[in-house]
N, C-alpha and C positions, 0 to 999 in steps of 0.2 A: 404561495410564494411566486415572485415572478424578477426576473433577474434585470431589472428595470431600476437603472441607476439611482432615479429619484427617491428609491425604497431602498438601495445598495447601503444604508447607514443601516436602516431595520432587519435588512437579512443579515449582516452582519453578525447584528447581535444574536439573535434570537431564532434567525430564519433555519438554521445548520445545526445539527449537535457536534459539530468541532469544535464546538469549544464557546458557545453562547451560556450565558451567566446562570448561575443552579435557577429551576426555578422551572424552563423550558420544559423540562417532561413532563412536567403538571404532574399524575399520580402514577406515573411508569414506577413498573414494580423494583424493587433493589436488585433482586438477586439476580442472577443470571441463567436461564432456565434451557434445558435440552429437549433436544428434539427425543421424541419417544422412549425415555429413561426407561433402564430395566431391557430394554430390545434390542441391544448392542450386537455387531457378530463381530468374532473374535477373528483377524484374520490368520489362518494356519501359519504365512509366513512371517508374522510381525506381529507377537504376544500381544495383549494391551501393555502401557505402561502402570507403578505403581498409583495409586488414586490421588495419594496424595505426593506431590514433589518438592522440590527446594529451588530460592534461587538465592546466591553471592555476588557482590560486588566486588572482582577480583580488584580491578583496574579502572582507573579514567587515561582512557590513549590520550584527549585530547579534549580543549578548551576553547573557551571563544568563540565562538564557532557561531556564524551570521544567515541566521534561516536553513538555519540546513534540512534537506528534506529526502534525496536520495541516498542511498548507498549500495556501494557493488565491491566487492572485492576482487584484487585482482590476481593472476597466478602469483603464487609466493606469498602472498597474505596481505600486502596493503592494501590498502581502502581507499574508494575514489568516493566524495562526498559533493553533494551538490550544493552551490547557495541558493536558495528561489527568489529572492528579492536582488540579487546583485550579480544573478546570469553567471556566475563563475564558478568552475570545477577544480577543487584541490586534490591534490594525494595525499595519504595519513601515512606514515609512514606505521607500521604495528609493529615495529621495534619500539620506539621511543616515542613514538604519537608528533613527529617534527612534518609540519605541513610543506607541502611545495605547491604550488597555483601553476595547475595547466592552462588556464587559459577564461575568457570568457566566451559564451554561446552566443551567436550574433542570432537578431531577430528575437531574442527573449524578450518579451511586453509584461513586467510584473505588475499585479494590482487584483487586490482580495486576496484571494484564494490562489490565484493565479501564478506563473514563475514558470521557474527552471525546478522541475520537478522530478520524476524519474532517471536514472542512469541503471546502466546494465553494460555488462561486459560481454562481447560476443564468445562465443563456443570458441572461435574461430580465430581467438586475438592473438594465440603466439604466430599466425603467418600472415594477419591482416591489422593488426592492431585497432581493429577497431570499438571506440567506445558510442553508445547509443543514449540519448538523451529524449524524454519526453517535455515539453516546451509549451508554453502559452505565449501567441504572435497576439500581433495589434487583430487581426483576422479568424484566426483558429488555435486550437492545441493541435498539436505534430510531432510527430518524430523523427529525427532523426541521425545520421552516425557521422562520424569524425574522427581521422585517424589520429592516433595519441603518438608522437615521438618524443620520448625523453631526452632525448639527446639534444633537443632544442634549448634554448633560454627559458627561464621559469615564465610564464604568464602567456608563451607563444607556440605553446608544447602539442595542443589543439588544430589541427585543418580542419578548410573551409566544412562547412556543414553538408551534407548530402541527404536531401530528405528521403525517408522510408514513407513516411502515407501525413498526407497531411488531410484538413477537410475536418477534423474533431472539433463539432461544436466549444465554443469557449467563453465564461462568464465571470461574474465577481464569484461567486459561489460552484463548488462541484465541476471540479476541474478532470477529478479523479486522479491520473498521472504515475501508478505503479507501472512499471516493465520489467518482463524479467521473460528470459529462455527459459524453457521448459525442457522435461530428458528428452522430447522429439528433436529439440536445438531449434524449433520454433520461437517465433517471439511472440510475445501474449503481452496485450495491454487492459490496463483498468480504465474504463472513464467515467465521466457521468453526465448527469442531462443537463447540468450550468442553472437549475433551478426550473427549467422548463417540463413539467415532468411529462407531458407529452412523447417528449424523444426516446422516452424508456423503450412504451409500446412498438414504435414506428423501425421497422426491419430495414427500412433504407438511411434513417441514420447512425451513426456512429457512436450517438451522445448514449448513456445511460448501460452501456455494454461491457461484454467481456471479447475482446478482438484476439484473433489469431492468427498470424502472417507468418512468411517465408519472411530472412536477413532481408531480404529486398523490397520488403512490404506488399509481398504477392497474398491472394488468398492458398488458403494448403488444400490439397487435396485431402479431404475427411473430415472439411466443416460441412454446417450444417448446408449451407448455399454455396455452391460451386467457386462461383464469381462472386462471391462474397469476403470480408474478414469476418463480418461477425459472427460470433462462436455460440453466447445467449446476451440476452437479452432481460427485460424486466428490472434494469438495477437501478438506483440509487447515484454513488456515489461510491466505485469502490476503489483501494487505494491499497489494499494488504491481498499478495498473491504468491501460493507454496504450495510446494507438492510434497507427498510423503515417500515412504520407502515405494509403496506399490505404485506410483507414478498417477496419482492421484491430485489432484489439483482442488483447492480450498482459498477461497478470498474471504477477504473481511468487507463490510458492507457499510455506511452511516444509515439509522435510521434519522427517521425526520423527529418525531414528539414522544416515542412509545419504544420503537425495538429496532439496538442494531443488529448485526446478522451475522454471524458465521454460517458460509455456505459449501456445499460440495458440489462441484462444478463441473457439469456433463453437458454435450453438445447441445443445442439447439432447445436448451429447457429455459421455460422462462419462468423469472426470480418475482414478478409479481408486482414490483413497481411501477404506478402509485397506486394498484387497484389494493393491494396487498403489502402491509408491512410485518414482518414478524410471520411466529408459524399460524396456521388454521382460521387464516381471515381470507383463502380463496376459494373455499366451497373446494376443494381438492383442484382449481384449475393448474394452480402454480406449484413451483420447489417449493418443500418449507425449509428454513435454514436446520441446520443441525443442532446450531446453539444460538442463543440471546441473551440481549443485556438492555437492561431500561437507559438510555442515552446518557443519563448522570454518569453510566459508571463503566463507560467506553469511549464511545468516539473513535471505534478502531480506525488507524493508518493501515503501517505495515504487520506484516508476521513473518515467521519462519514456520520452518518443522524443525524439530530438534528431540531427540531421546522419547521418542514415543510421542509428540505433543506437538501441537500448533502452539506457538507463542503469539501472542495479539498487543502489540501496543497503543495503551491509550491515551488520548488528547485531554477532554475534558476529564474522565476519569482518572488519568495520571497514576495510573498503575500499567504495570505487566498483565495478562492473563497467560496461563495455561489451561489449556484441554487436552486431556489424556485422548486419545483416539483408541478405538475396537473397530478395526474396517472400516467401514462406512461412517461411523457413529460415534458420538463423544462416552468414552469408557464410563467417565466418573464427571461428576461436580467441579465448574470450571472454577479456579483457584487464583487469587491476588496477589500479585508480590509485587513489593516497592511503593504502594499507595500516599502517593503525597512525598515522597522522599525525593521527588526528581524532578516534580510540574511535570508538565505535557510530554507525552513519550509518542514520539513522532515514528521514527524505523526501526524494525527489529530484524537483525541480519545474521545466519547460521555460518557459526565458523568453520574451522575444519576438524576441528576436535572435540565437536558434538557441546559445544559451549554457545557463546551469542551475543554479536555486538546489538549495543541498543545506542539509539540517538534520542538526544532531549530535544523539545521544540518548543520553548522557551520566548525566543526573540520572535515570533510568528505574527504578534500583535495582539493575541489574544492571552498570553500569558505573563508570568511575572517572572523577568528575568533576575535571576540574582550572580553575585561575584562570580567567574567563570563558566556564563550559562553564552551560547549550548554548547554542548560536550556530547563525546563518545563514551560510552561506559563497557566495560570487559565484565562480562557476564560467565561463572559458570554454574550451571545448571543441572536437573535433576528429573 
């Protein structure tokens, strides 16, 4: 694959498993398979969950809804939702699901894969209000924050942008584009290598990574290089990032033809990409993931953690996942819900009462949208 406009119609289709037409994984196996099953450790603080779980459709907050691809909630419970094709940040209200448009992101260049992608709410927002946005420019993907005042007019509610680290490789494909604080109150970003899979290996750039910065997009004292953000290395494409009770940290991965990835995600380890896709294809040099899925029947975006479990939402797959977690380790056999009920399932975001918003991704370009797509769904869970 190479991210070279004149093929930009063939990656599209077939080059990504986000969402390129059945067919792409050639004989990728169905199921979804664990890293070392039967070898679980149980952590003393956090039982495993039961093997098997439930999930309900309690609620649809909200409708309509044009590329949506971030989501952050904010203190009190409403939802701040991104558009990626049309650069603009609304608020959901999760009372009544009644939208307000803070505003648009200046410098947003959509196209592919490409957009207004990531949002996150700072640790720090009841005394700086600030909201953080991940972005694809005419130049690079970046990050950066914007103070939110409600008390402005609807559409003007956003200041000027203040960038946190710019320089992220940017492409039609593999943009990456998850943000989210972490219990350090660090910020941690997903990317990926834009199709170039070179930049996975390569430790000075940014593309194909897991990055870890100070609110001001400094490197943190405890990554693997000083003067560095990057955190590891070897990825893909990753776009789903959550921590568990024990402050544990798990991203979701896109494989390319064979295996996406569920990983456990430790400093300075590298994940394998492109020498390595899936578990036990590095002669032991790389992570293996904990869990996989043959590309049909994922496409992971976002996750959460919720009631024992990493929840994974899929694109192509168009279902939920659950995996139960033991420590380190997936407890039990990752489990379906929703399959086909909702098209492309873009973010999965934990609420505060152990339940879980999900967003459809629908209007994306590779989906079929139908009457009220996309939408927010009120998920409670099991």
């Amino acid at each position: 694959m190479t991210p070279v406009l004149a093929a930009a119609s063939l990656l599209l289709a077939v080059g990504c498993s986000t969402g390129g037409p059945p067919g792409t994984s050639g004989s990728s196996p169905a199921s979804p398979v664990l890293s070392s099953p039967g070898e679980a450790q149980v952590s003393a603080s956090a039982p495993a969950p039961p093997a098997k779980g439930s999930v309900k459709v309690v609620s649809t907050l909200a409708t309509d809804l044009e590329t949506p691809w971030g989501l952050a909630p904010l203190p009190g419970g409403d939802l701040l939702v991104s558009s990626r094709d049309t650069g603009k940040v609304f608020r959901v209200a999760a009372k009544d699901g009644r939208k307000t448009e803070l505003g648009t992101v200046p410098g947003v260049a959509p196209g592919g894969e490409g957009g207004l992608l990531g949002l996150a709410v700072a640790p720090s927002f009841g005394r700086d209000h600030w909201v953080y946005a991940y972005f694809t420019t005419e130049s690079d993907n970046r990050i950066a924050r914007m103070n939110y005042d409600e008390r402005r007019p609807p559409g003007k509610q956003l200041g000027a942008p203040d960038t946190v680290l710019k320089g992220i490789p940017r492409g039609l494909i593999h943009n990456g584009g998850r943000i989210a604080f972490g219990p350090d109150k660090m910020l941690y970003a997903g990317t990926g290598e834009t199709g170039d899979t070179g930049l996975a290996q390569d430790r000075k750039s940014l593309g194909g990574k897991i990055l870890r910065m100070t609110p001001d997009g400094e490197p943190v004292h405890g990554n693997p290089d000083a003067g560095s953000v990057v955190y590891t290395y070897g990825h893909r494409n990753v776009q789903g990032l959550a921590w568990d009770t024990e402050n544990r940290l798990w991203a979701a991965e896109f494989g390319q033809n064979t295996w996406d990835e569920l990983n456990l995600i430790e400093p300075g380890r590298n994940y394998g990409w492109p020498e390595a896709e899936g578990k036990g294809n590095g002669g032991g040099r790389f992570t293996d993931p904990v869990a996989q899925w043959g590309t049909a029947d994922a496409s992971p975006s976002g996750i959460a953690y919720a009631r024992g479990s990493v929840w994974m939402a899929g694109l192509r797959g168009e279902r939920l996942w659950r995996i139960p977690l033991a420590g380190r380790q997936a407890a039990a056999e990752p489990q379906a819900f929703l399959q086909g009920e909702y098209g492309r399932l873009r973010t999965v975001v934990a609420a505060g009462d152990g339940g879980l918003w999900l967003v459809t991704s629908n209007t994306d370009g590779r989906g079929e949208p139908k009457k009220g797509d996309d939408r927010i769904l009120r998920l409670a869970v099991s």
